[in-house]
C-alpha positions in Angstrom: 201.4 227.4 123.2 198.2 229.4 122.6 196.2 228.5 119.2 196.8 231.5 116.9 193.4 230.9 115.6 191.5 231.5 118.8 193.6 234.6 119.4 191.7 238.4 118.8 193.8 241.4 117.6 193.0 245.1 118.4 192.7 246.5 115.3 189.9 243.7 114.6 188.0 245.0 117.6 185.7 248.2 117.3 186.3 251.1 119.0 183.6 250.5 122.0 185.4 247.1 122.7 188.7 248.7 122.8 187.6 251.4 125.1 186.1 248.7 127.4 189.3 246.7 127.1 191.1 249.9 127.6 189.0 250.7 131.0 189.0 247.2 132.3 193.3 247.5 131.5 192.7 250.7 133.9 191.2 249.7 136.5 193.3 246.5 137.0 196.4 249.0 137.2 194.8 251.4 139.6 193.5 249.0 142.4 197.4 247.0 141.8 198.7 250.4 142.5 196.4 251.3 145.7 197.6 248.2 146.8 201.2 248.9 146.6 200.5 252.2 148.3 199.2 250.2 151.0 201.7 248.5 151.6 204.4 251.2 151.8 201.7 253.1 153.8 201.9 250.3 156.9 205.7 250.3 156.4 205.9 253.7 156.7 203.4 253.7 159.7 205.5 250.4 161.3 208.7 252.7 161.1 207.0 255.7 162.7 205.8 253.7 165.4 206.8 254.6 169.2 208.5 251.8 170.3 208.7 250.4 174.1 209.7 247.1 175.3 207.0 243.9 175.2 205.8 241.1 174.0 207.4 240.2 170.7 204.8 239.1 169.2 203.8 243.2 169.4 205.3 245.1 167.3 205.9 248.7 169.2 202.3 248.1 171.0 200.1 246.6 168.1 199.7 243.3 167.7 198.9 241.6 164.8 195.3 240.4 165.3 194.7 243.6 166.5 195.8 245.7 163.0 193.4 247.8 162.2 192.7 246.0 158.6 191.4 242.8 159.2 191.5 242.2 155.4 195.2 242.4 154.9 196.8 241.1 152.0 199.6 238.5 152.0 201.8 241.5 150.9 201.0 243.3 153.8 200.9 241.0 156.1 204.6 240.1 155.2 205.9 243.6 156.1 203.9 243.1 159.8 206.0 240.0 159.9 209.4 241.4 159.0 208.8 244.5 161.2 208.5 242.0 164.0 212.2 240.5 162.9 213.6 244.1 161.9 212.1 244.7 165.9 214.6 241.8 166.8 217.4 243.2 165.3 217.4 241.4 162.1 219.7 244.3 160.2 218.3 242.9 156.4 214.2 243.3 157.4 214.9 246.4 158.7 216.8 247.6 155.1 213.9 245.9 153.7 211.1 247.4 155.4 213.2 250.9 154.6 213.4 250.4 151.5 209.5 249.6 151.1 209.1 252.2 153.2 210.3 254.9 150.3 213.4 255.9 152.7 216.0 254.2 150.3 219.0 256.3 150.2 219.8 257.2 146.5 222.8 255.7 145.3 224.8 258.3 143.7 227.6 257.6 141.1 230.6 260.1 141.1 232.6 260.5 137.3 236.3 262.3 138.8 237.5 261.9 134.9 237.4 264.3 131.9 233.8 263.0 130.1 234.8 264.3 126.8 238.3 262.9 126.9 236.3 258.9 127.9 233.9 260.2 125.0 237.0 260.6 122.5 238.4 257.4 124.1 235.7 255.6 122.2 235.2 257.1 119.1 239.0 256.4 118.9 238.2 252.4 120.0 235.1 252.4 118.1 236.8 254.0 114.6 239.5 251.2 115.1 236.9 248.2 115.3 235.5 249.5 112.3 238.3 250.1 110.2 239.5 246.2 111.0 236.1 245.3 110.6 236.4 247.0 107.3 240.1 245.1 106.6 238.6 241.5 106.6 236.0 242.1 104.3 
């Protein structure tokens, strides 16, 4: 539990502290955000890849010691690793690496009935509640 006393609101700060707050805040969520598009950047590039019979510890001709980034994150590194079971035939790391990929299929939801008749449905339902609601009171 944090002590409330040690704790700094905003609106006690001055304006130059909140701006650096305010650029620190930004620059956290930018470098988070290149390294998301990172990621989906070698899952995209994994996908695209030629791919020929080998070694399995290749994925489609590159192996992993060889990737270009030798700083890879633990992030990244995962989607190497699940390419090389999607590359297997492992059906869920090959969804997976799809759907990190930005290839998920958009799920769609079809309504066949009348809206406004579902929308009356529950004014009716809604009305009804109330007025027993109403009944007890």
């Amino acid at each position: 539990m944090a002590n409330e006393q040690n704790l700094v609101r905003s609106e006690d700060l001055t304006p130059s502290q909140r701006r650096a707050n305010a650029s620190k805040a930004g620059k956290a969520s930018a470098a988070k955000r290149k390294e998301r598009r990172q990621m989906q950047e070698i899952a995209r590039i994994v996908l695209d890849m030629p791919c020929e019979r080998g070694d399995v510890d290749e994925i489609c001709g590159i192996a992993f010691e060889d990737f270009p980034d030798a700083n890879l994150t633990v992030g990244q590194a995962a989607v190497l690793a699940v390419a090389k079971k999607a590359k297997k035939g492992d059906v869920a790391a090959l969804t997976f690496l799809r759907d990190t990929a930005g290839e998920k299929p958009v799920e769609k939801v079809e309504v066949s009935e009348d809206v406004s008749a579902a929308a009356a449905d529950i004014k009716r339902m809604v009305a009804a509640a109330k007025a027993k609601d109403d009944g007890r009171r």
